[in-house]
C-alpha positions as CSV (number, residue, x, y, z in Angstrom):
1,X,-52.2,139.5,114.8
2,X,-50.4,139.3,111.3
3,X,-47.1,138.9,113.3
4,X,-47.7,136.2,115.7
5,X,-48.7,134.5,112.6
6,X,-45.8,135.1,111.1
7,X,-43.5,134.0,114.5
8,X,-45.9,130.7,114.5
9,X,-44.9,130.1,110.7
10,X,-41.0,130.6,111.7
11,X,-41.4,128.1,114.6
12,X,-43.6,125.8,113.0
13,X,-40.6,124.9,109.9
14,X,-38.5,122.0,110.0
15,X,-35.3,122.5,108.7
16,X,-35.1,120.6,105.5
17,X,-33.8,116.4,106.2
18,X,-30.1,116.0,105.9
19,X,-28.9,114.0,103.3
20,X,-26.8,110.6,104.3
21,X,-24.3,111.4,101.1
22,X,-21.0,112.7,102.1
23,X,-20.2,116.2,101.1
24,X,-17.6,116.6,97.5
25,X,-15.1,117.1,99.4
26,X,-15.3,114.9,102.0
27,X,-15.7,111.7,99.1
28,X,-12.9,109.7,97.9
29,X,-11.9,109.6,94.6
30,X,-12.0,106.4,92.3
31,X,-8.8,105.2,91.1
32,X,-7.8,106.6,87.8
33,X,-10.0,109.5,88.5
34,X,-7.5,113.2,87.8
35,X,-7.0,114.7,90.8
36,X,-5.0,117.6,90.9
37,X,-3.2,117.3,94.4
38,X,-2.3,113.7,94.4
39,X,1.0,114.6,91.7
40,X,1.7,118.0,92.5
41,X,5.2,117.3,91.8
42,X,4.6,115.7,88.3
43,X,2.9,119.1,87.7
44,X,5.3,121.4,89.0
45,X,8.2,119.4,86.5
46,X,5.9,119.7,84.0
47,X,4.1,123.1,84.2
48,X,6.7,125.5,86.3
49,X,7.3,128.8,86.0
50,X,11.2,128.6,86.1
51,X,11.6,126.2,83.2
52,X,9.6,124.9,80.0
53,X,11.3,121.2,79.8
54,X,11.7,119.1,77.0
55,X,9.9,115.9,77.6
56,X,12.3,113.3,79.2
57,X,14.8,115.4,79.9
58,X,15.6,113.3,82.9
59,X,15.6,109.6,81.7
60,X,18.4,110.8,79.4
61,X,21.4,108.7,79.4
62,X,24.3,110.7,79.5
63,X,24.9,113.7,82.5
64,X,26.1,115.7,79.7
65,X,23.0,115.6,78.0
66,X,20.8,116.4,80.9
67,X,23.2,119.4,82.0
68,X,23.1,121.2,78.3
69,X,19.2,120.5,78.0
70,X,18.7,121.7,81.4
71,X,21.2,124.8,80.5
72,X,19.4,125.2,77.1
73,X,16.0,125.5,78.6
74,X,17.0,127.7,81.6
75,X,18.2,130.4,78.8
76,X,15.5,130.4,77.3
77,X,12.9,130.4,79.2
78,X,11.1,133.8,79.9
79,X,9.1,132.7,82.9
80,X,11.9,132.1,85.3
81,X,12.4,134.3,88.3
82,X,16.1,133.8,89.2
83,X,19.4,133.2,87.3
84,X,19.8,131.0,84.5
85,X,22.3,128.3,86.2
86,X,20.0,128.8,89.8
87,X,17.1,127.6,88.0
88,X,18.7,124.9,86.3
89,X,20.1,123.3,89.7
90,X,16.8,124.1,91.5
91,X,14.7,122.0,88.8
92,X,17.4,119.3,89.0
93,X,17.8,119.3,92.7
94,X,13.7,119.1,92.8
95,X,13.8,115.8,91.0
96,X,16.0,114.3,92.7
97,X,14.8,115.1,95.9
98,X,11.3,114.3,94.7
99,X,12.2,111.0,93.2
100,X,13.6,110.1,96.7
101,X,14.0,106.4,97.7
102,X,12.1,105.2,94.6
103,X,15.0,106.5,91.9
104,X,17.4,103.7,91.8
105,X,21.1,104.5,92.2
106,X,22.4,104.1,89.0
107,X,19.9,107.1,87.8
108,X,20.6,109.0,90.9
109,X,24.3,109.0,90.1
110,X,23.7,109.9,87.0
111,X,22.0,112.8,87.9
112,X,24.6,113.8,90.7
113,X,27.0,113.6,88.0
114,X,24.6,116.1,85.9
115,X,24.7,118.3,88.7
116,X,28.4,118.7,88.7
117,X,28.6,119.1,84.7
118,X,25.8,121.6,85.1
119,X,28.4,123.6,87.4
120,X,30.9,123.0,84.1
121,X,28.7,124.3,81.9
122,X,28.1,127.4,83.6
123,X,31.4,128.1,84.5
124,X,30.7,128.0,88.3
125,X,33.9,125.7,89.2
């Protein structure tokens, strides 16, 4: 007796009413709202594992400048997993590529041209 009572109670619930609001991750953001996906490649120049940046480092004005700060924080940095002058190019490569149609030409060239003095710098010629 005690378990077709028990059977009747399992039949007799209704699964609890669903509710009309979307799941978190199925919502959109509001605008200004942090979300860690939408810049993942503001992140990666900021917080990377191959190089600790100085702030700026690419709105410099002179290639010169870029290439030695680029070299200065490749040397130093402790976190980086390949050569000094490979992880150099790869950041600068990265922003370029990143920046894509949006960087105008004068600071592309400018950074082509920081890409060659970084091969100076090195010694790589």
């Amino acid at each position: 007796m005690a378990a077709r009572k028990k059977a009747a109670r399992k039949t007799a619930r209704k699964p609890p009413p669903r509710s009309t609001a979307r799941s978190a991750s199925t919502t959109r953001h509001k605008r200004g709202a942090k979300t860690p996906s939408k810049r993942w490649s503001q992140r990666v120049t900021k917080e990377s594992d191959a190089l600790d940046l100085k702030h700026g480092v690419f709105k410099q004005t002179s290639a010169k400048k870029i290439a030695s700060s680029l070299k200065q924080s490749a040397e130093h940095s402790t976190r980086r997993k390949s050569g000094a002058y490979r992880s150099a190019l790869s950041m600068l490569t990265f922003y370029i590529n990143r920046a894509g149609k949006t960087l105008p030409k004068t600071e592309r060239s400018r950074l082509e041209r920081a890409k060659v003095e970084l091969k100076h710098q090195f010694g790589r010629d």
